[in-house]
N, C-alpha and C positions, 0 to 999 in steps of 0.2 A: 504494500500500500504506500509507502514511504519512497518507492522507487518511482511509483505513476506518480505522484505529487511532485518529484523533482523531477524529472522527465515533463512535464505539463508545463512547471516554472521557465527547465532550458529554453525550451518550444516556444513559450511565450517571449522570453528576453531577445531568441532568432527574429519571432516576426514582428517587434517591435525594434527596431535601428534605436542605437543609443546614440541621439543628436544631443551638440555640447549646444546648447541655448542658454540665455541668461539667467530663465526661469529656473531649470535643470541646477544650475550649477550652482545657484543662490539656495534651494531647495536642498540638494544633495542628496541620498542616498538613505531610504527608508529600512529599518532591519529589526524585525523582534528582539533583536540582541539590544537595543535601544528603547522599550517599552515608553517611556515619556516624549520618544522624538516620532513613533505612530501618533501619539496622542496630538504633537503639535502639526505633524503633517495631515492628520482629521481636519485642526482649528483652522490651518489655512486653506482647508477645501471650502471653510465655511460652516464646517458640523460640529457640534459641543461633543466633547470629549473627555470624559473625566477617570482621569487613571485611577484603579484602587486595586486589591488584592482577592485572589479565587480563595473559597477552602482550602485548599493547600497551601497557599501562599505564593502562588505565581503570578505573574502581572495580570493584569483585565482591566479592561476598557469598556466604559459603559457611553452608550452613543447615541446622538440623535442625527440621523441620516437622512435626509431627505423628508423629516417628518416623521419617522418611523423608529420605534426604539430597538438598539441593539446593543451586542456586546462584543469585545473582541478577546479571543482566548487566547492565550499563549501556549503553544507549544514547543517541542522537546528541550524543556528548561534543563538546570542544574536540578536537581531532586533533592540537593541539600542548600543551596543559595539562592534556588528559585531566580538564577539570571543566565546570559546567555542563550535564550531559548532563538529557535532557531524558524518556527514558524506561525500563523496568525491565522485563526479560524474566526468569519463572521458569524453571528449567530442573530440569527431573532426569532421570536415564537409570536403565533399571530392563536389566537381563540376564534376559533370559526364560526361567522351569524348563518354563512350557508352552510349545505353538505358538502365536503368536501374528501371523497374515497380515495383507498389505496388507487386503485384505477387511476383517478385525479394526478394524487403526485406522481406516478408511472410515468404519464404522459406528459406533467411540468418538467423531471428529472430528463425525462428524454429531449425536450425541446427548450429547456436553459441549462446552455453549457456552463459548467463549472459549480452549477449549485445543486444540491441534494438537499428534498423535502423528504420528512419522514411524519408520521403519525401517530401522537400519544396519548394517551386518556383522556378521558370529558373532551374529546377533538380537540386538542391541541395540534395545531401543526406548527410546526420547526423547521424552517431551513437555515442550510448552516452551505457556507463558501470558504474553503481553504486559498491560503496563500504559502507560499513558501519565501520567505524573504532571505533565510540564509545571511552573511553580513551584510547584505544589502541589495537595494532594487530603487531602479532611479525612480524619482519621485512623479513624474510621467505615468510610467506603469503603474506604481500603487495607487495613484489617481485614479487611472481608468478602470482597476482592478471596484475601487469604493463605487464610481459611476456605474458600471453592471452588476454590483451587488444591489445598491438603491434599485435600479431599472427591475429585477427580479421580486426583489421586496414590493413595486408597484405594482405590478403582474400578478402576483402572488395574490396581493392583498385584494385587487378586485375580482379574485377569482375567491374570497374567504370572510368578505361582507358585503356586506347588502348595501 
C-alpha cells in the first residue's frame, strides 16, 4: 500500500514540471516533516488551519476548506517523538440527509481519482485523500493536491444532502 502511494506521488511530481516562479520559490517546499509549515501553507491558500495533536500524539490539522470541515492526519511519524512523519491524509466525515449506499461510494471511488469514500454507522460517510509529501513537495502541487480535495468534498456533499 505504501508503494502505490509513493508511486502515485513520483507520477504526480512527472506530470507536474517543477517551474522556478516567484510564487514557488517564496512559498517553498511543503513536507509533513514540517507539520506547522502545512498548517501555514493551508492559511495562505486562504483556509483556517489550526494545528493541534491526535490520540497518540502526532500532528493534526483541523481545517476549514472551502467551507467544509476537515482534518489533516499525519503519517508515518517517529512512534516515540511523534515528528518527522513523512505523509498527510485528508479527512472529513459528512452525516448523510440523503441515502447514500455502498453502491454510491463504488461509483464516487471509481470516478474521483485519488479519494476513497467508505461507510460507517448511523450513515456516516468518510472520505479520506492521501498525500505523500516525503521532505517535501512544491507548494504548486500541495495547492492543487487541497483544490481537488475541496472539488470532491463538493461533489460528495451534494451527493449526501438535501
Amino acid at each position: 500500500m505504501m508503494v502505490k502511494g509513493m508511486l502515485a506521488a513520483l507520477a504526480l511530481g512527472v506530470l507536474v514540471p517543477s517551474t522556478a516562479s516567484a510564487t514557488t520559490e517564496a512559498a517553498g517546499k511543503v513536507s509533513a516533516i514540517k507539520p506547522d509549515g502545512v498548517a501555514e501553507a493551508l492559511t495562505n491558500l486562504g483556509y483556517t488551519a489550526e494545528l493541534a495533536t491526535d490520540a497518540n500524539g502526532d500532528p493534526l490539522i483541523n481545517a476549514d476548506i472551502g467551507g467544509w470541515q476537515a482534518a489533516l492526519l499525519f503519517y508515518e511519524c517517529n512512534a516515540k517523538t511523534h515528528d518527522g512523519c513523512q505523509s498527510l491524509q485528508f479527512v472529513a466525515n459528512f452525516t448523510a440527509e440523503k441515502k447514500f449506499t455502498a453502491e454510491d461510494a463504488v461509483r464516487f471511488n471509481r470516478n474521483t481519482r485519488f479519494a476513497s469514500v467508505s461507510l460507517g454507522k448511523d450513515d456516516a460517510v468518510m472520505m479520506t485523500w492521501d498525500v505523500v509529501t516525503g521532505k517535501g513537495i512544491d507548494f504548486e502541487v500541495f495547492s492543487n493536491s487541497v483544490d481537488m480535495f475541496r472539488s470532491a468534498m463538493d461533489t460528495l456533499g451534494t451527493e449526501v444532502f438535501k
